[in-house]
C-alpha positions as CSV (number, residue, x, y, z in Angstrom):
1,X,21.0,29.0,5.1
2,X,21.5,25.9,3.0
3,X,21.4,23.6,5.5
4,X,18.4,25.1,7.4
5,X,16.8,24.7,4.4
6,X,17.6,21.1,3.4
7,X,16.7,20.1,7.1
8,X,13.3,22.2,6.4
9,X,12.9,20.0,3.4
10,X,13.8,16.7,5.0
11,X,11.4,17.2,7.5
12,X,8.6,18.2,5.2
13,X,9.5,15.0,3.2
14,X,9.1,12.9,6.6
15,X,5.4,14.4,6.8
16,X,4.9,13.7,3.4
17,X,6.1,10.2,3.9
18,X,4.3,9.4,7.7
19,X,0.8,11.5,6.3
20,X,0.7,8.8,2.9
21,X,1.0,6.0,5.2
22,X,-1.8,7.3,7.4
23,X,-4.3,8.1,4.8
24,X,-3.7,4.5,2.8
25,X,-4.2,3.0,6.1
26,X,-7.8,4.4,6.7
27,X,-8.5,3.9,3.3
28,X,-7.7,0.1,3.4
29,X,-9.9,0.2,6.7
30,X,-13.1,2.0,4.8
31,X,-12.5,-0.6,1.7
32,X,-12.5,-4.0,4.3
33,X,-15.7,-2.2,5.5
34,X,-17.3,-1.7,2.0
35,X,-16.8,-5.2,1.4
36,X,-17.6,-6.6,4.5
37,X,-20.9,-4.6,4.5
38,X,-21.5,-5.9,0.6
39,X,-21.4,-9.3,1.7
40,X,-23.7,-9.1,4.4
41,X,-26.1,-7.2,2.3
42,X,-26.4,-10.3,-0.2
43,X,-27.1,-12.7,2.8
44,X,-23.8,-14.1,3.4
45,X,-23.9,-15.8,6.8
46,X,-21.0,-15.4,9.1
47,X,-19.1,-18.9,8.0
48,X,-19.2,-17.7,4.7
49,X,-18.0,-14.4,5.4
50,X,-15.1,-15.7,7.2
51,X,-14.3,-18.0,3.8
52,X,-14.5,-14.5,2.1
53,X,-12.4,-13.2,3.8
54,X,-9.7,-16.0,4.3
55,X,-9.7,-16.8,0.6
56,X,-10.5,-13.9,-1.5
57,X,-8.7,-11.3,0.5
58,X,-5.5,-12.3,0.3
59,X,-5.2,-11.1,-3.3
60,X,-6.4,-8.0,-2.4
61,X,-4.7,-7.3,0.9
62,X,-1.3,-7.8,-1.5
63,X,-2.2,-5.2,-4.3
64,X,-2.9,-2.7,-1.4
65,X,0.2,-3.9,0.3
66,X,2.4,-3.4,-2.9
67,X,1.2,0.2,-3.7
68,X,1.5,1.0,-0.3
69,X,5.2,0.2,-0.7
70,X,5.5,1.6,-3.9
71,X,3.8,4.9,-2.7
72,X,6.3,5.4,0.8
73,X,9.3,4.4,-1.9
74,X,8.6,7.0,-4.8
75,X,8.0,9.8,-1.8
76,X,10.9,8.8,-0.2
77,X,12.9,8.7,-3.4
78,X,11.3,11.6,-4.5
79,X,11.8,13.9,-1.9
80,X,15.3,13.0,-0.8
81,X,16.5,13.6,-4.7
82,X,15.8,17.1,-4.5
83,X,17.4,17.6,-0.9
84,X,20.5,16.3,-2.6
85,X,22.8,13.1,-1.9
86,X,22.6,9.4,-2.8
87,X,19.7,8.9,0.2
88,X,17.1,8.7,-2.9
89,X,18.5,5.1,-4.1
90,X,16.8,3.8,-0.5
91,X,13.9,4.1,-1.6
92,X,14.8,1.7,-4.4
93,X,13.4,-1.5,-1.8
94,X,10.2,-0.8,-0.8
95,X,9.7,0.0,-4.2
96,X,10.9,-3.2,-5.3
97,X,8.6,-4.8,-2.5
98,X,5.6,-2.9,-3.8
99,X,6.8,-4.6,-7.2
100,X,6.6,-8.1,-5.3
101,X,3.3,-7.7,-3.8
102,X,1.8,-6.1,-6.7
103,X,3.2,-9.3,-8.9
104,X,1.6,-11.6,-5.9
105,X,-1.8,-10.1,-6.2
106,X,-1.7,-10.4,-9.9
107,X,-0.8,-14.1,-10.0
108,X,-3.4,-14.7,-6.8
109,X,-6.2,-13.0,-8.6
110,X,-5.3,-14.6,-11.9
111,X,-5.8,-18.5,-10.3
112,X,-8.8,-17.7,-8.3
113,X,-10.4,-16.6,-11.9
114,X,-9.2,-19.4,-13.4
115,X,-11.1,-21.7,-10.4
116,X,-14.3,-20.8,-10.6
């Protein structure tokens, strides 16, 4: 019985893991639409829009990255702690990669304020 149910609750923390990824996937899709649809609602022409994108993006793209990471770490970690084992300290490095990106965005962000 114990192990049908720790299988039960591995697989459940797969779905868990897989449906997160999904949805922050479409949601970064919807956002690069909102934005792109901003721009060219204030006139932007298409050379500026692919500066936009090319410049101010990048912090951005790495603050989604890094929660992305963070997100699929804590689930993992999460969800393999209460199956039982040491499997939850893998989730320690996307974690720590989520730190990273989150720290890249942040220092991006910070010098393109300090620009203009």
């Amino acid at each position: 019985m114990d192990q049908a149910l720790i299988m039960a609750a591995g697989l459940v923390g797969l779905a868990l893991v897989l449906a997160a990824t999904v949805y922050t996937i479409g949601w970064i899709k919807v956002e690069q639409q909102k934005t792109l649809r901003t721009l060219l609602e204030r006139g932007g022409s298409a050379d500026m829009l692919f500066a936009e994108m090319l410049h101010a993006g990048r912090a951005a793209a790495d603050r989604r990255r890094g929660w992305l990471f963070v997100a699929i770490g804590l689930a993992w970690s999460v969800t393999t702690f209460f199956i039982g084992g040491i499997g939850w300290i893998f989730g320690a490095l996307p974690v720590a990669l989520g730190v990273v990106f989150l720290l890249l965005g942040k220092s991006d962000g910070s010098a393109d304020a300090n620009r203009g």
